[in-house]
N, C-alpha and C positions, 0 to 999 in steps of 0.2 A: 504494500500500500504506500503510497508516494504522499509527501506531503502534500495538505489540501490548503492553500490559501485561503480560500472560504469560510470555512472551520478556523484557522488558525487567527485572521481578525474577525473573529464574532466577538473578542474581547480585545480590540485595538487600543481601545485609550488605556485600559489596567497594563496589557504587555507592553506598554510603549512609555510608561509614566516615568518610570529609571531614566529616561533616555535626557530629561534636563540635568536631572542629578547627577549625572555621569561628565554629561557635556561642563558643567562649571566648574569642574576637574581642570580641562584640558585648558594648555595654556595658548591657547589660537590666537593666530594672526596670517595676514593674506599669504597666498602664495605658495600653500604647504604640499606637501606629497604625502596622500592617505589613505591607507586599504583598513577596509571595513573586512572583516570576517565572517562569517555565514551571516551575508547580507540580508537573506530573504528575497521577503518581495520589494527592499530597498526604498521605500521611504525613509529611511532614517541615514541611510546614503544622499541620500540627496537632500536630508534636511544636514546634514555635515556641509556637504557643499554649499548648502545657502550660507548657514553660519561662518564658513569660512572661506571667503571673497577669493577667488582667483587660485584656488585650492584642484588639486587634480587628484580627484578621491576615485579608488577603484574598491567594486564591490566584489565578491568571491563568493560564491554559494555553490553544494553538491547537489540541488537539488532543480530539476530543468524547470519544474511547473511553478517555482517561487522564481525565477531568473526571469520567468515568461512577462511570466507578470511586470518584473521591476522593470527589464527592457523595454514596456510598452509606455512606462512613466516618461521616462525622458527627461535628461537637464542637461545643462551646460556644464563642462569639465567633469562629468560622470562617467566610469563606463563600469560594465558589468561581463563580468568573468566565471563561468562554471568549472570545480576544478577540488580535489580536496585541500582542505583547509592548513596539511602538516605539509603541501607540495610548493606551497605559496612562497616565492623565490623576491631578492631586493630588499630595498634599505628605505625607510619611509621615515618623514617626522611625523607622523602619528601610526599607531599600531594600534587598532581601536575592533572590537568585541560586545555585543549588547545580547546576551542571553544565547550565548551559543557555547561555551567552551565543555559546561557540565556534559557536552556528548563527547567527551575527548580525555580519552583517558588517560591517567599518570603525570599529572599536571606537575609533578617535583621535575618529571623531563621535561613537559611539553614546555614551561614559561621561560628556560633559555634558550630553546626554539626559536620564541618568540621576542625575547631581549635581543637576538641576533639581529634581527628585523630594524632595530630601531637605532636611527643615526643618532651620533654624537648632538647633543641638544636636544633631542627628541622625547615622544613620551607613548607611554602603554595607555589603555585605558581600557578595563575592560568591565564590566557586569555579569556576576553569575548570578544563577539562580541557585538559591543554597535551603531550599526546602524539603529535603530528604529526608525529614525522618518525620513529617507532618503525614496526616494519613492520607491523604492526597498522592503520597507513595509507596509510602509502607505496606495500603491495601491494594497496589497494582502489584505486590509482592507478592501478599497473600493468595490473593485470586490466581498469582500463575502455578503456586505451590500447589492448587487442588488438582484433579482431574475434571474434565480433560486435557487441561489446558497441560498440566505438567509434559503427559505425555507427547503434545502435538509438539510442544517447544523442545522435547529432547533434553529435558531438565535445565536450557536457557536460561540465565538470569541476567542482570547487569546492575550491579551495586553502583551508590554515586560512588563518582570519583571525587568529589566535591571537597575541599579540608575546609578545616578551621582557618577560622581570619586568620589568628595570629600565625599559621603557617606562609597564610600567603604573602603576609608582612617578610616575613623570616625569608622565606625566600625572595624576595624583591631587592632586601638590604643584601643579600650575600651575593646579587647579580653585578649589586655596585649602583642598585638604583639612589635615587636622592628625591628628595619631596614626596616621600612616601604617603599615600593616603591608601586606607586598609579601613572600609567601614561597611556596617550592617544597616539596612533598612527594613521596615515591615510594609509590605504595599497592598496594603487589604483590599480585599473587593466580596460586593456583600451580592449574595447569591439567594436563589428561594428557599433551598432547603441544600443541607449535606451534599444529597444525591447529584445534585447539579452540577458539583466541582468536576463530575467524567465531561460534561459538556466541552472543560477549558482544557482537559487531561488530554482530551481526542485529540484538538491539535497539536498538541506535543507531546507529551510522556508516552500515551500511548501508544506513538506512531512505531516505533520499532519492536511492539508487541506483534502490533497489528502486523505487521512486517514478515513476521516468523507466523504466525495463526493463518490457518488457512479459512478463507474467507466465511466459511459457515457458521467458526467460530469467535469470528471477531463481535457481534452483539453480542450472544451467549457469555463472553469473558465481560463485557461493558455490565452486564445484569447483575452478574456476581461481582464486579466490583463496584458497581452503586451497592449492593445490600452489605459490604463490609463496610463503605462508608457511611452508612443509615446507622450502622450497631457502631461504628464506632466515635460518631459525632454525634453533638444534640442536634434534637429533630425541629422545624422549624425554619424560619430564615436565619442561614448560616453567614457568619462574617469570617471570610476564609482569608485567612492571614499568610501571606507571600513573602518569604523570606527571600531577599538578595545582598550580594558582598560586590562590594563597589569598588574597584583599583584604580590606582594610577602612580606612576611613575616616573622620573627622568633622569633619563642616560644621558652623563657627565659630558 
């Protein structure tokens, strides 16, 4: 199952709300060199571009039907790249990330990867989502531990790769970074009831369920994972609380 655009902004403004908080990180000004990493469908590419005047921002995404999409937006000094994200080659003064890296595993390696990337004077900037242990994920856990799901997935799992702040602090400083910002946000969004949260899940968490499930069983799994999130949140209109870790840094 391929990501669906559709699905994935039916909650635009909650997934996109990090995206000033991050941006007042960055130390901008005209003229910059900047790839975006699992761009999407690239509004926020191009709202980079707007904020930052005469800036030559490239977007990168693995996913052709979020590329489709951002290619048909269109802006000046944008362009957009399909391609994996560890393949991405060059030196940029901005190295920027809004809610992609948590699918990238081993991040004690990936983030001097990505320190390579970034010129002298330049800066990282990235936003994870660091909600892993809210039951928003815990029960798409649960739900693949039962049958039938265990067996269709071949006993598949994928635990976050996600750390603690203070690691991602710890490594920033040992990169050589400076200006370290290292912070946590909560970005609620109030839903009708529990059950709901699979609604925001489908566009992302679930996709690489969905992925390995063969299609019969991709509601079948969505059913049992609303009913572990029913037993294990209060019943009612739910205020589902979204945890993210916010970086940035600057190479000397």
């Amino acid at each position: 199952m391929p990501w669906d655009p559709e699905q994935y902004h039916r909650f635009t403004q909650a997934r996109f709300a990090p995206f000033s908080d991050l941006f007042a990180l960055i130390h901008g000004r005209p003229g910059m060199s900047v790839v975006d990493l699992g761009c999407g469908t690239g509004e926020l590419t191009v709202e980079l571009a707007r904020r930052l005047p005469e800036s030559r921002v490239l977007g990168v995404d693995g996913s052709p039907r979020m590329l489709e999409k951002a290619r048909a937006a269109g802006a000046t000094g944008v362009t957009f790249e399909q391609g994996d994200l560890l393949d991405v080659a060059g030196e940029y003064d901005l190295v920027f990330s809004h809610a992609v890296l948590h699918w990238i595993d081993d991040h004690p390696a990936l983030f001097p990867r990505l320190w390579s990337m970034v010129r002298p004077g330049g800066q990282i900037a990235f936003q994870i989502p660091a909600n892993h242990r809210h039951p928003s994920h815990t029960c798409v856990l649960a739900a693949a531990a039962g049958e039938p799901f265990r067996s269709a997935l071949g006993g598949w799992n994928r635990p976050s790769p996600v750390l603690e702040i203070d690691a991602y602090a710890t490594l920033l400083d040992g990169l050589g970074g400076e200006e370290i910002v290292a912070m946590e946000k909560v970005y609620p969004v109030r839903l009708p009831c529990a059950a709901d949260i699979s609604e925001w899940t489908k566009g992302s968490t679930l996709v690489p369920w969905f992925e390995r499930l063969p299609q019969a069983l991709h509601e079948p799994f969505v059913a049992r994972y609303r009913e572990l999130l029913a037993s294990a949140l209060p019943m009612g209109p739910h205020f589902f609380t979204f945890r993210r870790i916010l970086l940035a840094a600057t190479k000397p």
